[in-house]
C-alpha positions in Angstrom: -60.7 4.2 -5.8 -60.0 4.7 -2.6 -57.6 1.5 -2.1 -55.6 3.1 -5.2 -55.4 6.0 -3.4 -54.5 4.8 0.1 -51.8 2.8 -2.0 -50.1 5.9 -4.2 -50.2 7.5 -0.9 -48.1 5.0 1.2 -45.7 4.6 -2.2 -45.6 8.7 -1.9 -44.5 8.5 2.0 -42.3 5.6 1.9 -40.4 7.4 -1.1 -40.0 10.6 0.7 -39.7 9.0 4.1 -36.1 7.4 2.7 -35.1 10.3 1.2 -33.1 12.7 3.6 -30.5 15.7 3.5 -27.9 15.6 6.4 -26.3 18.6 7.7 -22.5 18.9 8.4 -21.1 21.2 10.3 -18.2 19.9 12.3 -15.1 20.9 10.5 -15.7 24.7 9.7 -16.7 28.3 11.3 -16.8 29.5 8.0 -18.7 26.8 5.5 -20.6 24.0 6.1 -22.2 21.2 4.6 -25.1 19.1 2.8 -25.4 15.6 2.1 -28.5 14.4 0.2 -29.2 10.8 0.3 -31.9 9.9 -1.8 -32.5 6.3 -0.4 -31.4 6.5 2.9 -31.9 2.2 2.8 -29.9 1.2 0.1 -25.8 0.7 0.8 -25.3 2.7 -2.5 -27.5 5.8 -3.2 -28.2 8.8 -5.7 -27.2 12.2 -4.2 -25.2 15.1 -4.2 -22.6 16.8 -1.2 -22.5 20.6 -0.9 -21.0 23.5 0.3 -22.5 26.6 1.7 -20.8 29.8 3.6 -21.9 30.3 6.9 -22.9 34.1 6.8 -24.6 34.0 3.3 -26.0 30.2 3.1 -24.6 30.7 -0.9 -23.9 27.1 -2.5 -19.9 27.2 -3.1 -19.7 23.4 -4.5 -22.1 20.8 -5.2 -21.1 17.9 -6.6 -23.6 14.9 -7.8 -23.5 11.2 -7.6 -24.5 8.0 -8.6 -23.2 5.9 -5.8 -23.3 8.0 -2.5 -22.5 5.9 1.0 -22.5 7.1 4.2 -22.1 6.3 8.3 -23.5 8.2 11.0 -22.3 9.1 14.6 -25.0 9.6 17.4 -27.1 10.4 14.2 -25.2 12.9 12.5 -22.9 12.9 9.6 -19.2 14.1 10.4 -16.8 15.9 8.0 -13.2 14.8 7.8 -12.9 11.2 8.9 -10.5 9.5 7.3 -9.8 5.9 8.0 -7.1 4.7 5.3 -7.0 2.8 3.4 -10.1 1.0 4.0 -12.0 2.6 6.9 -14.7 4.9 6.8 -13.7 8.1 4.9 -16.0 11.2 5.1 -18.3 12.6 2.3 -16.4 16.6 3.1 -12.5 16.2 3.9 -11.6 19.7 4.5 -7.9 20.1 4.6 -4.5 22.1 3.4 -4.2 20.0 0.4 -1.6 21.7 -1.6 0.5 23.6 1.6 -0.5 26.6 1.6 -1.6 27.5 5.0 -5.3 27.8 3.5 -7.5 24.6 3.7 -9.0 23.1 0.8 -11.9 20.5 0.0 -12.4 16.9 -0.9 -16.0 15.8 -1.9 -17.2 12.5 -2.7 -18.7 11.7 -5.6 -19.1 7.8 -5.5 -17.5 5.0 -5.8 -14.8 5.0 -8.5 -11.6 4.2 -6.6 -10.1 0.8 -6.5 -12.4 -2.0 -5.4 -15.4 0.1 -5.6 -14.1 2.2 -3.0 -14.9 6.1 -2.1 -13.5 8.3 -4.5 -13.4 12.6 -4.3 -13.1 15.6 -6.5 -10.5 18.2 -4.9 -11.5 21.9 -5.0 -8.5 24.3 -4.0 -8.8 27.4 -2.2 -8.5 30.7 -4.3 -8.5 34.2 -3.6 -12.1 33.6 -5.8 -13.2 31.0 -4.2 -12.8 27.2 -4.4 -11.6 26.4 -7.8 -11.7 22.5 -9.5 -8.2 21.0 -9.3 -8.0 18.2 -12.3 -4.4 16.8 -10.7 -4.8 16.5 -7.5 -8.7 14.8 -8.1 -7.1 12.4 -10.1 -5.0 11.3 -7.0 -8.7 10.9 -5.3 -9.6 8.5 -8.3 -6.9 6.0 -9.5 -5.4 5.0 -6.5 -7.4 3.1 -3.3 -10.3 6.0 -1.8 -8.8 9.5 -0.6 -4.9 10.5 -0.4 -2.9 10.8 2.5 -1.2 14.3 3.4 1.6 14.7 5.7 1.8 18.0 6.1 5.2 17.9 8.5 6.9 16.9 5.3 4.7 18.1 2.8 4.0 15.5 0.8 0.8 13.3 -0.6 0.8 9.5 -0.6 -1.6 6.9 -2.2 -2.0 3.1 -2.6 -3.6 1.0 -5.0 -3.6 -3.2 -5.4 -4.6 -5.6 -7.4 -5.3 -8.8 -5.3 -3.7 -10.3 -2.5 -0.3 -9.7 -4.3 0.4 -6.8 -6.3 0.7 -3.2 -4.1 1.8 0.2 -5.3 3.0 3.3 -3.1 3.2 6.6 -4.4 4.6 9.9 -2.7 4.1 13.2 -4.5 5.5 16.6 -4.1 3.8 19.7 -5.0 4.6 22.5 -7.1 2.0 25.5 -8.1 -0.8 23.3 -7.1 0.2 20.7 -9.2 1.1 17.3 -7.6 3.8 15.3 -9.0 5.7 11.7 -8.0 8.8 11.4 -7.1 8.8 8.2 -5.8 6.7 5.2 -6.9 7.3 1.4 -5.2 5.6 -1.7 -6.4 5.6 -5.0 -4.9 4.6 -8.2 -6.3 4.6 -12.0 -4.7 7.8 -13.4 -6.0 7.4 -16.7 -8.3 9.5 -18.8 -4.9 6.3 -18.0 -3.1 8.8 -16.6 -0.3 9.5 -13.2 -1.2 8.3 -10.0 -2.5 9.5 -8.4 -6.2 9.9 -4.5 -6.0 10.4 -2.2 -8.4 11.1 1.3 -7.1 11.3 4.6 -8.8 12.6 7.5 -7.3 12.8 11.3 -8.7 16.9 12.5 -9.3 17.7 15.5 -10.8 14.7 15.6 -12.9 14.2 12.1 -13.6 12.9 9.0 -12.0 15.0 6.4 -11.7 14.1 2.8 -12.0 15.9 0.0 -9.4 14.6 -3.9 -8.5 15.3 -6.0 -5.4 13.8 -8.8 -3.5 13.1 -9.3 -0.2 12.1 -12.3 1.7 8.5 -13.0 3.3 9.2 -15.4 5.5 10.2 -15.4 9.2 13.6 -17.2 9.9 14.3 -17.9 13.7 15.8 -21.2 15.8 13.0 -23.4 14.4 13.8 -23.1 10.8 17.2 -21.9 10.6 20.3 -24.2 9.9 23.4 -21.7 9.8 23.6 -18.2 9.4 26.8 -15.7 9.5 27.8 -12.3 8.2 30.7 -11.0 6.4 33.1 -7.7 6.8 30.7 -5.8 4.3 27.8 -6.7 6.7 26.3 -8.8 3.8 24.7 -11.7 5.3 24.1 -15.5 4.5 21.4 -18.1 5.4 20.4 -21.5 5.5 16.8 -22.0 5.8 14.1 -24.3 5.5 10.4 -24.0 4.6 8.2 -27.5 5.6 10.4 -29.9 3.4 12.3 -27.9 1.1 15.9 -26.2 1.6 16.9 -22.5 0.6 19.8 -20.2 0.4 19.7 -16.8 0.9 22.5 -14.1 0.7 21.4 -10.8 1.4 23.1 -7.1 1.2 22.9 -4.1 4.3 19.5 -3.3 3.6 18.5 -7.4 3.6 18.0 -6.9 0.1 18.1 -10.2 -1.7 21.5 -10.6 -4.0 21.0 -14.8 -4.2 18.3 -16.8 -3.6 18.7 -20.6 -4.0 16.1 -24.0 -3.6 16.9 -26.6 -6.7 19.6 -28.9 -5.9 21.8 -29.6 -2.9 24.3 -31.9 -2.3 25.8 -32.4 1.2 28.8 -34.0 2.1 28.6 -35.7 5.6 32.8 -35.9 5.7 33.3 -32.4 5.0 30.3 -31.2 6.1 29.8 -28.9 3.4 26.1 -28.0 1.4 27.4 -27.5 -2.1 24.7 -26.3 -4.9 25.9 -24.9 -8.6 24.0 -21.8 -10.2 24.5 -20.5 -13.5 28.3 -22.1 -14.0 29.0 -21.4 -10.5 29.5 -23.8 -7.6 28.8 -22.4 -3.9 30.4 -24.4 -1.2 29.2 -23.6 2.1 31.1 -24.6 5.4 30.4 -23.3 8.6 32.5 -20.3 9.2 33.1 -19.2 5.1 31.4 -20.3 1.6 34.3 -21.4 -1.0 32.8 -19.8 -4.8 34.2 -21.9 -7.9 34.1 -20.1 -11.3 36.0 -21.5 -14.4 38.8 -19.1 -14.2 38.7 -18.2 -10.4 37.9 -19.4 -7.1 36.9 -17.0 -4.1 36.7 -17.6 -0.3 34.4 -16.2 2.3 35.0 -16.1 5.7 32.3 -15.3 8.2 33.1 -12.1 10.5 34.2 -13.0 14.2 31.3 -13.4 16.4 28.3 -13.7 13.7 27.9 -17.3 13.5 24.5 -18.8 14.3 23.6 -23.2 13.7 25.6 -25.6 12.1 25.2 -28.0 8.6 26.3 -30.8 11.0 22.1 -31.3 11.3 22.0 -32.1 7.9 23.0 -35.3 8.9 19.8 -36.2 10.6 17.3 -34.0 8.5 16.1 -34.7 4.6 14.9 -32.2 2.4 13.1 -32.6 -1.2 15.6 -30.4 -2.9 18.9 -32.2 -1.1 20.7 -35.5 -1.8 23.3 -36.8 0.6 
């Protein structure tokens, strides 16, 4: 009987012994914080986060979850560190949410954010109290942990992935405590392996309006680059390579992709010319202009004074997978 005992007591003190309510008090004169863990060993606990006025110790918000996590500094829990979008992000964010001069809370209630990371419900400052805001917590939800304010410009930005290769952005206004986008990017590895595929949407006049571009993801400098120029416009043209293969790029102002080439070259050592046909029509590049054949119209390009950067002539000496001589 008594080994039973001394064994439902050491079950009884190891229980409570990782069980453990942490106060938090950095972030307010006016409220402050509780954070019970219930097993203070585990990486993901039970618990709950509440808030409390100073004067009156009444509960304001309490908010329960399954999957609590937590990090402490010289033993204490903080309020309002925010490490995006992967860092350590505080159980109480207390902040001006919705710009209104008054700040607001963010409580975490597990782990429901992409990748199983942190993930809040937003309560907004009222002239009765702190009141549940349904849009603003779903910005705390479906995107990558907590949102990012910028209070300067008065606007809210997320992120959210899906592997190494798709990203979204989000920036959101605010209008009577209601977030809303007005501009949304997403980027994707492009099938060439070499750039990145965006899709942006941006709010006009009521409306968001859709656009796709391409940029490249590759560094080109004197080791890998063959001939570059620019033209009046400022559009630009290069020729690249990447380990063994060749590639074409012409690009706008912004270095937005308009033409990006890699199937079949053809260089001409007399003329020294790279010459490659896409969709009916042939691109002939020399080293100061590229010569465009259609089958009604030919065009010439001539590179803009002083923009001028390699040569073709080391075609001569090179091979590629993609180029035939």
């Amino acid at each position: 009987m008594k080994i039973i005992t001394l064994i439902l007591f050491f079950l009884l003190f190891n229980f409570s012994f990782s069980q453990m309510i942490f106060k938090v008090n950095n972030f307010s004169k006016t409220y402050y914080g509780k954070v019970f863990i219930e097993d203070t060993t585990a990486v993901f606990s039970k618990g709950w986060v509440a808030i409390y006025n100073v004067n009156t110790n009444k509960k304001l918000i309490k908010v329960n979850s399954e999957e609590l996590t937590y990090e402490l500094h010289n033993g204490k829990m903080l309020a309002n560190i925010i490490e995006l979008p992967y860092g350590e992000q505080s159980q109480i964010i207390y902040e001006d949410f919705n710009f209104d001069g008054i700040k607001d809370f963010a409580i975490m209630d597990g782990q429901n954010s992409c990748y199983h990371g942190p993930s809040f419900q937003i309560y907004l400052a009222t002239n009765n109290g702190f009141k549940y805001n349904e849009g603003f917590t779903k910005l705390a939800q479906e995107y990558c942990g907590m949102f990012n304010v910028d209070a300067k410009n008065k606007t809210i930005s997320t992120m959210t992935k899906s592997g190494c290769c798709w990203h979204q952005f989000s920036e959101f206004k605010v209008e009577n405590n209601n977030p809303y986008a007005i501009k949304i990017v997403e980027e994707g590895l492009g099938m060439s392996g070499i750039t990145w595929d965006y899709i942006e949407e941006n709010l006009v006049n009521g409306k968001m309006v859709t656009s796709e571009y391409q940029m490249l993801d590759v560094e080109i400098n004197e080791d890998n680059l063959l001939l570059s120029f620019e033209f009046s416009n400022q559009k630009k043209m290069q020729i690249f390579y990447i380990e063994n293969y060749l590639y074409y790029v012409f690009t706008d102002v912004d270095e937005a992709i308009e033409l990006l080439y890699y199937e079949n070259f053809k260089y001409s050592k007399s003329e020294n010319s790279l010459t490659f046909i896409n969709y009916n029509t042939q691109y002939t590049i020399y080293d100061e202009k590229i010569v465009i054949k259609t089958s009604n119209k030919n065009y010439v390009m001539k590179a803009a004074k002083n923009t001028i950067k390699g040569t073709l002539l080391k075609l001569k000496k090179i091979d590629f997978e993609n180029l035939s001589k």
